[in-house]
N, C-alpha and C positions, 0 to 999 in steps of 0.2 A: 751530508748533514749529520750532526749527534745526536744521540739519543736524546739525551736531554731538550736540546731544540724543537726536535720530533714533538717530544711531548708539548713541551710550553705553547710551540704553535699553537698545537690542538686545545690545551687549555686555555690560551687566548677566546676560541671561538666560545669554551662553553665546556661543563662538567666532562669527563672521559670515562670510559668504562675499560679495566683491566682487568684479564684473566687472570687467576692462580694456579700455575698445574703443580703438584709433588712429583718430582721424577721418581719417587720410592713405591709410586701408588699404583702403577701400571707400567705393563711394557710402553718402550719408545713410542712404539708406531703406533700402539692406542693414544698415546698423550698425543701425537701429532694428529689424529683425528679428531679428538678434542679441539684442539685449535682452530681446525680448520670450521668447524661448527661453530665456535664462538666468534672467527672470523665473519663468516655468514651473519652472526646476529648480533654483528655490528661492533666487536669489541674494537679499541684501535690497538693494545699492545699485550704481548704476555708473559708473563712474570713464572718463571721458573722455582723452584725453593719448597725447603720442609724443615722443622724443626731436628728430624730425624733420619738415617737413612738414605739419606745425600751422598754418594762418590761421583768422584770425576768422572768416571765411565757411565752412569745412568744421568748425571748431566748433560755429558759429552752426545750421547744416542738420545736426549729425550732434544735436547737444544737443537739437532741436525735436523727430526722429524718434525718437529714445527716449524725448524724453514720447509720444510721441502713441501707441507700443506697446507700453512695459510701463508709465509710469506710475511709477516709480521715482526716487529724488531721484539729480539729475544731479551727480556730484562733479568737478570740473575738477582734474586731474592736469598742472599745466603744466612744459613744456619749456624755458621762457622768456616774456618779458614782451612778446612781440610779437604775440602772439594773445592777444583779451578776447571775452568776449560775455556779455550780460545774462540768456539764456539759461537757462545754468547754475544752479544753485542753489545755489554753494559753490565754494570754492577752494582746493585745500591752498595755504595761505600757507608755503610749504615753505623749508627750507634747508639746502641739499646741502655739510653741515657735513664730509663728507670730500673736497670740490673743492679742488683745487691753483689754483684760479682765485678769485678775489674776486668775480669776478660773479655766481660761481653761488653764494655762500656769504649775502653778502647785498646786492652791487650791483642783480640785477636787481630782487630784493625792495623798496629803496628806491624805483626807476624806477616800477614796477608801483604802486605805494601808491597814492598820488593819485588814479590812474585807477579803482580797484578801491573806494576811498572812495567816488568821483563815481559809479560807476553804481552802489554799494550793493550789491555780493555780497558774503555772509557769507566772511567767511576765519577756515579752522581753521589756525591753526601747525602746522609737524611739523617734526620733525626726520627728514632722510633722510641714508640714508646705505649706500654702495656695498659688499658684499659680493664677494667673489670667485665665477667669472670677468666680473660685469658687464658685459657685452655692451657695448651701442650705447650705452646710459645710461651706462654708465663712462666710455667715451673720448668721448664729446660733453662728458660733466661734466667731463673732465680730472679722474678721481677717482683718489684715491690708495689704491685697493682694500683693504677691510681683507679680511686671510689668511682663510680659511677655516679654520687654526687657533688664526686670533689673537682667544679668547673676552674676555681681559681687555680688548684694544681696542676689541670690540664693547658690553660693559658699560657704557665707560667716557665711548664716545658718547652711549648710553641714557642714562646720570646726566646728562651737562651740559644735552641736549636737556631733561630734567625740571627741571633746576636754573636753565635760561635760561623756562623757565615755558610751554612747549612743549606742546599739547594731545594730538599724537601723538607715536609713535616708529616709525617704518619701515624696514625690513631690507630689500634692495633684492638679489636674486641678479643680474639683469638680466633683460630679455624672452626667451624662448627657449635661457636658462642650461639646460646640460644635467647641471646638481648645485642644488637648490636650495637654501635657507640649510642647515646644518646643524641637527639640533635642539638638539644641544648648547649654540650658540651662543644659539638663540633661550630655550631654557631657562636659562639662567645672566642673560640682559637679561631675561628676563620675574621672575624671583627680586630684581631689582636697583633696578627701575623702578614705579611704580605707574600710570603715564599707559599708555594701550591700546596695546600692540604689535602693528604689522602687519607683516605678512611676505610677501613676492610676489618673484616668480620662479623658474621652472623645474619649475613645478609643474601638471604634466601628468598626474596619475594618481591614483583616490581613497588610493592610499598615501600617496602623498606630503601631499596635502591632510593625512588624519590623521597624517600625524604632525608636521608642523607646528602642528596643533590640540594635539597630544597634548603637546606639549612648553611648549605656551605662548601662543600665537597668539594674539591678539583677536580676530584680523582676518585670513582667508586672501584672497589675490587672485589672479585668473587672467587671463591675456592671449593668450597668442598660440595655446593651448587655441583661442579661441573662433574664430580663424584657421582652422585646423586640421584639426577637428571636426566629421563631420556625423552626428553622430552622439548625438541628443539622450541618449539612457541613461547616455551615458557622461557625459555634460556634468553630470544627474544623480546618476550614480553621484559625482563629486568635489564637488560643493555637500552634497551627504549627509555624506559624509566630511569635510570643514571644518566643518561643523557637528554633528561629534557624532550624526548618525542611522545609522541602518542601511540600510547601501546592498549593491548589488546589481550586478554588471557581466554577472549572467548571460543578459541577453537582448542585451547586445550582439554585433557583428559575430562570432562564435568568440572571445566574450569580450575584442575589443579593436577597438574603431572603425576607420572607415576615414578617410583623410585628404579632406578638400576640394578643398583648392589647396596649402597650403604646408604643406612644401615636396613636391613630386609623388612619391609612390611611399613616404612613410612611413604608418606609423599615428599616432597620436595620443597612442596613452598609451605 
C-alpha cells in the first residue's frame, strides 16, 4: 500500500493526527524516541522536515531511527531540494504556492524530480501555503503571508491547489505560531475543497487540536509540541483531541506539562 492510501484510509474514518520531528533539532536516536511516544499517544504518521539545517545524512539517521521505534510510515516534509534519502517512504512533492520566489513555487520541484524518479520515493502533491504569523517557514519561503482575516484568500488557494490536481491542501501557521490557523478560515477551505486538508502550526493544546478537528481538519499536525513536552499525557491528551476521542489532561503536571528544553521556563500547553 502507498503512503498516500495509508493516509486517505485513515482519513476516511475520521480527522488524523501527524507528528513533526526537525532532524536538525536533535540526535537521531532521540528523534526516534520521540516517535516512538507519539506513536503510543496515538499519532498515525510522522513527518520529518525543517525550514533549516536539513542534510541527507541527519535525514537519512533520523528517518532509519523512527523506523526502528515506532514503525510508522516516514513522510519527508522538505525545506528544499538539497537533502534526499531513500529512507523515507514519501515525499510531500509540495508547492509553496504563496512564495514571492519562483524557486520555492516550482523551481526547486523541477531540480528535485529526476533525482526523486531515480531513487523511487513515492511523491504525494500538496499544495502549501503560509498563514499568518509564519514563523521561520515564512521568511525562509519569502512567503507573502495570507491575513489571518483574509478567509476568501485562503479559499481561493484551496480551489487552485485542487484545480492544479493537487493531492493535499496545507494550511501552514508556522512552527511555534503563538495563534494557530483560525477555524474560521480552515472551515470555509474545508466547505470549498474536496482534496484532505491539513492544518499545522501553533498548535500546542488539546483545545487547539479540537478545534481544528472541529472546524474541518483531515489532518492535525504538531511540531515543536514534541520539542517541548515531557510530558507524555499531555502529548496524549492533544492526538485524542485531533482525533475526535476523549481525552483527559487530568493527570498531568497541575493539569499543564512541564517544558523539556525549549524554550526554559515555559510550559507546554
Amino acid at each position: 500500500m502507498t503512503v498516500k492510501q495509508y493516509l486517505l484510509d485513515r482519513i476516511a474514518k475520521g480527522t488524523i493526527h501527524m507528528a513533526l520531528i526537525d532532524p536538525d533539532r536533535q540526535p537521531a536516536e532521540e528523534a526516534g524516541k520521540i516517535a516512538k511516544r507519539m506513536k503510543d499517544a496515538g499519532t498515525d504518521a510522522v513527518m520529518i522536515g525543517g525550514s533549516t539545517g536539513v542534510t541527507s545524512e541527519n535525514l537519512t539517521d533520523t528517518a532509519k531511527a523512527i523506523k526502528k521505534y515506532s514503525g510508522l510510515p516516514v513522510i519527508y516534509f522538505p525545506g528544499g531540494p538539497e537533502a534526499m534519502s531513500t529512507e523515507v517512504d514519501c515525499i510531500l512533492y509540495m508547492c509553496m504556492m504563496n512564495s514571492t520566489e519562483l524557486r520555492n513555487v516550482i523551481g526547486a520541484q523541477v531540480y528535485a524530480a529526476p533525482y526523486i524518479k531515480k531513487l523511487g520515493i513515492e511523491p504525494i502533491s500538496m499544495g502549501y501555503v503560509i498563514v499568518e504569523p509564519g514563523m521561520k517557514v515564512g521568511e525562509v519561503g519569502k512567503a507573502k503571508l495570507v491575513k489571518r482575516d483574509d478567509v476568501k484568500g485562503a479559499v481561493a488557494y484551496g480551489l487552485a491547489a485542487e484545480m492544479y490536481g493537487m493531492s493535499l491542501f496545507y494550511l501552514e501557521a508556522g512552527s511555534g505560531a503563538d495563534k494557530p490557523v483560525p477555524p474560521e478560515m480552515i472551515s470555509a477551505v474545508k466547505a470549498a475543497i474536496s482534496i484532505p486538508l491539513i492544518v499545522g502550526g501553533g498548535i500546542r493544546t488539546p483545545e487547539a487540536a479540537e478545534a481544528a478537528r472541529k472546524a474541518g481538519a483531515d489532518a492535525v499536525v504538531t511540531g515543536t509540541l514534541l520539542e517541548q513536552c515531557d510530558d507524555d499525557e499531555w502529548l496524549k491528551a492533544v492526538v485524542k483531541a485531533a482525533k475526535g476521542l476523549r481525552w483527559d489532561t487530568a493527570t498531568t503536571t497541575r493539569g499543564r506539562p512541564t517544558t523539556r528544553r525549549y524554550p526554559p521556563g515555559r510550559r507546554c500547553g
